[in-house]
C-alpha positions in Angstrom: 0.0 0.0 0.0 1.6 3.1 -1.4 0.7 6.2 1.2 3.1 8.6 -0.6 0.1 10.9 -2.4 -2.3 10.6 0.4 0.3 11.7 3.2 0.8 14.8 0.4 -2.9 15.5 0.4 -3.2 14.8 4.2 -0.4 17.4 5.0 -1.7 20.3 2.8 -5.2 19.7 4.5 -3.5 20.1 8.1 -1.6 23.4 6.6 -4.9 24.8 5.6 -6.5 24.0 9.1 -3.0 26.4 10.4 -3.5 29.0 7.8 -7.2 29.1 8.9 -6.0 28.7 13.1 -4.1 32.1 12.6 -6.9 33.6 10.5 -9.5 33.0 12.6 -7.8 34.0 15.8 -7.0 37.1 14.3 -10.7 38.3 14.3 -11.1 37.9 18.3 -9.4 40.4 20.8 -6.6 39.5 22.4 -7.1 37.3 24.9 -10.0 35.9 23.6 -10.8 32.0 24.8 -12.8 29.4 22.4 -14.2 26.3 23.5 -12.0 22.8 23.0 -14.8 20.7 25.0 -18.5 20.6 25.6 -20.5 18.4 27.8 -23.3 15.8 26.9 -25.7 18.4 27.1 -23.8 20.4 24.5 -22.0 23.1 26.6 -19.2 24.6 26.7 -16.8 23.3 29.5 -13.7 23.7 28.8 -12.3 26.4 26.7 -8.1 27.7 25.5 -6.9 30.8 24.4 -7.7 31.2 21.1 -5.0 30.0 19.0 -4.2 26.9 20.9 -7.7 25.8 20.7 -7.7 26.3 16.8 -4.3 24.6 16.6 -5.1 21.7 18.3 -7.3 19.7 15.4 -4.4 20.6 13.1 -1.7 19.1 15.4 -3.5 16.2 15.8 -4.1 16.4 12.1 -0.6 16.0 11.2 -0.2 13.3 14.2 -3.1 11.4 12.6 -1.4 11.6 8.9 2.2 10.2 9.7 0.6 7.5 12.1 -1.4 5.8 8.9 1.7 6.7 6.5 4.1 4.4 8.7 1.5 1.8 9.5 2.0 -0.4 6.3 5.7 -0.4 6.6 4.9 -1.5 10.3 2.1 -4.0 9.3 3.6 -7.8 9.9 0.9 -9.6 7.8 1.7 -7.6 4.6 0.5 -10.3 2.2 -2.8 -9.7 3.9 -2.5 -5.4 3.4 -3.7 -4.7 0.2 -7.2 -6.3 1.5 -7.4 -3.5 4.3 -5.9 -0.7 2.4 -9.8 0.9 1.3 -10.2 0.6 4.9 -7.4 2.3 6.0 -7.7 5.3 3.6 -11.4 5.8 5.0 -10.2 5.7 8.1 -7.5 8.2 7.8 -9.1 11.1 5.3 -12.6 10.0 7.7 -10.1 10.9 10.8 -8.9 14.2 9.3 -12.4 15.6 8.1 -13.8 14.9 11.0 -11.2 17.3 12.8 -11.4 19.8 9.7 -15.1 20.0 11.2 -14.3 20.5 14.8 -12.2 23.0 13.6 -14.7 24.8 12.6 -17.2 24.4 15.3 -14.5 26.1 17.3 -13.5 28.3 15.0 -17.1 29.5 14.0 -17.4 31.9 17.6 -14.8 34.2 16.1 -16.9 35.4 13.2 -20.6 35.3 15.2 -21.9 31.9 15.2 -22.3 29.4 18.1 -22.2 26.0 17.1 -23.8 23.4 19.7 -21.8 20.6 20.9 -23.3 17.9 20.7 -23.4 18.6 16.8 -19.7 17.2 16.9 -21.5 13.7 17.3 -22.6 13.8 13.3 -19.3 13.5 11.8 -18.9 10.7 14.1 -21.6 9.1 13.0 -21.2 9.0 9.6 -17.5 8.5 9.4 -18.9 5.1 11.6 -21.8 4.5 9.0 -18.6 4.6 6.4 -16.2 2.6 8.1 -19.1 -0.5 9.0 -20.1 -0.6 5.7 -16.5 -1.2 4.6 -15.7 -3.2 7.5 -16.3 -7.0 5.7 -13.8 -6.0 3.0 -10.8 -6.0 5.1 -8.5 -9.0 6.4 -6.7 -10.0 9.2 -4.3 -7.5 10.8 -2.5 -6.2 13.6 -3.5 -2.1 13.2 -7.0 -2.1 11.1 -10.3 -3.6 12.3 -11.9 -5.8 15.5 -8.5 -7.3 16.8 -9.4 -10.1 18.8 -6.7 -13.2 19.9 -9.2 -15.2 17.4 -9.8 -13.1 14.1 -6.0 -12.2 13.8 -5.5 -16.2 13.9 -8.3 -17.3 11.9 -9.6 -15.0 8.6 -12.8 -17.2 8.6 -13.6 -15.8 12.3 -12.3 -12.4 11.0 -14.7 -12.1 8.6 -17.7 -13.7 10.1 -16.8 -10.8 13.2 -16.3 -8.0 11.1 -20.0 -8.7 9.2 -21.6 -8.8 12.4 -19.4 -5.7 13.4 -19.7 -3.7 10.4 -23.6 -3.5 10.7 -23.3 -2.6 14.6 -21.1 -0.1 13.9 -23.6 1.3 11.1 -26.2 1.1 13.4 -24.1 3.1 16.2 -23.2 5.6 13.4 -26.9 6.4 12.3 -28.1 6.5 16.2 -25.2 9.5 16.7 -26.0 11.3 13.4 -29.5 11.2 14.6 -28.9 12.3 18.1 -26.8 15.4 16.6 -29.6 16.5 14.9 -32.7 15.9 17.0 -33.1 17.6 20.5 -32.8 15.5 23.3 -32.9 15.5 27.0 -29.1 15.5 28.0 -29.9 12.4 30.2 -31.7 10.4 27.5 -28.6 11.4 24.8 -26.7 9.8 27.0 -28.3 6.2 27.7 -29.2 6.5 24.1 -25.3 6.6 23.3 -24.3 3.9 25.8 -27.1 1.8 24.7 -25.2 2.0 20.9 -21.9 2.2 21.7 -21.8 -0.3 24.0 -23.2 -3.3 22.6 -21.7 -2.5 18.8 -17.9 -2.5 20.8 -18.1 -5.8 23.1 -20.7 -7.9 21.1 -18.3 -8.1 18.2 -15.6 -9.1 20.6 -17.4 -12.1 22.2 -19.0 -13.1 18.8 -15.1 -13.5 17.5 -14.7 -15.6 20.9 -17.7 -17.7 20.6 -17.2 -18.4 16.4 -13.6 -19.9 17.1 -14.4 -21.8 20.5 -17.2 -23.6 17.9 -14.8 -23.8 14.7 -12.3 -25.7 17.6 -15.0 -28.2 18.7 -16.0 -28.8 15.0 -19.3 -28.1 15.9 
């Protein structure tokens, strides 16, 4: 898997998300604050000055990038790579748009407009509708997809898993889009989040368990 082009793409994105850092700081007074974290019921509880906080998606940004350039050089099944590589890619450009967009929730208070919180959860959820629907494609490895003791050893348990987890995670990834854009009690966002998240993280996990326990007994 070549990364060369992407990591170009990745890195002008992140230079942008500067460029715009400094431009958008430069239209608050000095000593201005913007928010970097809001509670479940979508307000502001933690803010930076405001620079830093506009900085911070772009540092991660260019964290994010060389992590998944060096991951296939890293990779020790690399017969099995190629198989995860659309996978990967969504992951990483989903990763980095997802932070061009928190961005600009946080940048959005220095030209007038105040962004709720909880309206980060919808390109959660639809980088997770993305990433379960591409789930079942990939294969066995060490960096990209459920890793379990069992689906790393056994591709038939990997991709039986990553079926089951792919549509959990699609389900998860609607419920958060949803929740971002409908009003809801704080308290009821909240069990509705565990109630997704949850169940969509461990079920796959003991599914990948309880598949090669059976494939062992022959049964």
């Amino acid at each position: 898997m070549k990364t060369g082009k992407l990591l170009l793409i990745s890195l002008a994105i992140c230079a942008a998300m500067v460029a715009f850092a400094f431009y958008a700081a430069g239209q608050m007074p000095a000593g201005a604050e913007l928010p970097t974290h809001w509670n479940i019921a979508g307000e502001v509880d933690r803010t930076r000055p405001a620079l830093r906080a506009l900085l911070i998606p772009a540092g991660i940004g260019v964290g994010l990038s060389l992590f998944f350039s060096v991951l296939p050089s890293i990779e020790p099944l690399q017969d099995r790579l190629e198989g995860s590589a659309p996978l990967m890619r969504t992951a990483w450009i989903g990763g980095l748009l997802m932070l061009v967009f928190l961005q600009g929730m946080i940048g959005a208070r220095a030209f007038g407009y105040d962004v709720r919180g909880d309206f980060a959860m919808l390109p959660v959820g639809l980088l997770l509708l993305v990433i379960g629907n591409m789930l079942p494609k990939s294969r066995p490895g060490f960096f990209v997809g459920i890793r379990t003791p069992w689906t790393i050893v056994d591709e038939d348990v990997w991709i039986a898993t990553h079926r089951l987890g792919g549509k959990l995670m699609m389900l998860a990834g609607a419920a958060l889009a949803l929740l971002a854009l409908l009003p809801f009690d704080p308290a009821v966002r909240g069990a509705i989040m565990l109630a997704v998240i949850l169940p969509s993280a461990l079920i796959p996990v003991v599914y990948s368990w309880w598949l090669w326990s059976r494939k062992k007994r022959g049964t």
